[in-house]
N, C-alpha and C positions, 0 to 999 in steps of 0.2 A: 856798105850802104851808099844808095843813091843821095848827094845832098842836090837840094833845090835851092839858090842864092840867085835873088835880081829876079825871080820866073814868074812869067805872067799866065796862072795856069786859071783865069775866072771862065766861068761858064763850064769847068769840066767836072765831070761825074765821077763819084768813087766807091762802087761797090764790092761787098766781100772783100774788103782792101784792110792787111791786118798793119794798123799804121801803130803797135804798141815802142812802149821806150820810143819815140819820136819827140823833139825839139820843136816847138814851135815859138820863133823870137818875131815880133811886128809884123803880125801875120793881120791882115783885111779878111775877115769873111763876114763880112756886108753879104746880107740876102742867105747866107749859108743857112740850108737843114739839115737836120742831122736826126732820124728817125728811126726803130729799133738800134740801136747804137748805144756800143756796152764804153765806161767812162769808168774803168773800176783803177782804183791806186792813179789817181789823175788832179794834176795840181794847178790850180789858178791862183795865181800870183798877179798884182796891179791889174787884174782885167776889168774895162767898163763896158759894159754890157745894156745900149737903151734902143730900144723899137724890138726887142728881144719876147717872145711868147713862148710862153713855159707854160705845158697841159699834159696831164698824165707824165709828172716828173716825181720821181722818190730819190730824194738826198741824205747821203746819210753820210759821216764822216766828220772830220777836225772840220770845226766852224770858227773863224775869228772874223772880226770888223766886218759883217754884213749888213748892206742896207739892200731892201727893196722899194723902190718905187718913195724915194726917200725915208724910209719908214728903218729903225737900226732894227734890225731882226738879230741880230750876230751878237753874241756874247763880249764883247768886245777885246779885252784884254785877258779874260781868262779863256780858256778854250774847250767846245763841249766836242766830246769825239763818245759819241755813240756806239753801241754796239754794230756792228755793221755784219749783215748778214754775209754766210758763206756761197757764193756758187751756186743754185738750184734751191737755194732756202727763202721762203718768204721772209719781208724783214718785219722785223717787230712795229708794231701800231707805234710811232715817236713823237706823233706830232704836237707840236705845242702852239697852243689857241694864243693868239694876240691881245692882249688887253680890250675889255671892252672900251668899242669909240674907236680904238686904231685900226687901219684899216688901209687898204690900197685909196691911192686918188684917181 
């Protein structure tokens, strides 16, 4: 495997690029899209994520210490790990409504 350390790779494009089991430590993707783009067994660990726009997004998987938009959405210390659909399977309706009154700012 190719490693990338110290690379200033901004402005380049990466498609049909099968980038799976990849590392990624202090990585900038400032301005980064990512569109039809599959994220299956993908882990985020300390990531802050703000000016970030999520539309037509379904998550499903181990949820711990989530907030959005300061709001805690995430189960905190216990951990909800969903069914998660298989490959080619629609996933199951999971969504859970926010308390009335909470809500994005």
């Amino acid at each position: 495997m190719t490693d990338f350390i110290d690379e200033d790779l901004s402005g380049s494009r990466f498609e049909r690029i099968n980038l799976a089991g990849s590392r990624f430590e202090r990585i900038n993707l400032s301005g980064a899209e990512f569109s039809a783009s599959d994220m299956v067994d993908t882990r985020f660990r300390g990531v802050q994520m703000r000016g970030v726009e999520l539309s037509d997004v379904d998550i499903y998987g181990e949820i711990g210490n989530l907030t959005i938009n300061g709001v805690d959405v995430g189960p905190g210390e216990r951990r909800a790990r969903p069914e998660v659909p298989r490959a080619g399977q629609d996933a199951p309706d999971q969504r859970r409504r926010l308390p009335r009154g909470v809500g994005c700012r």
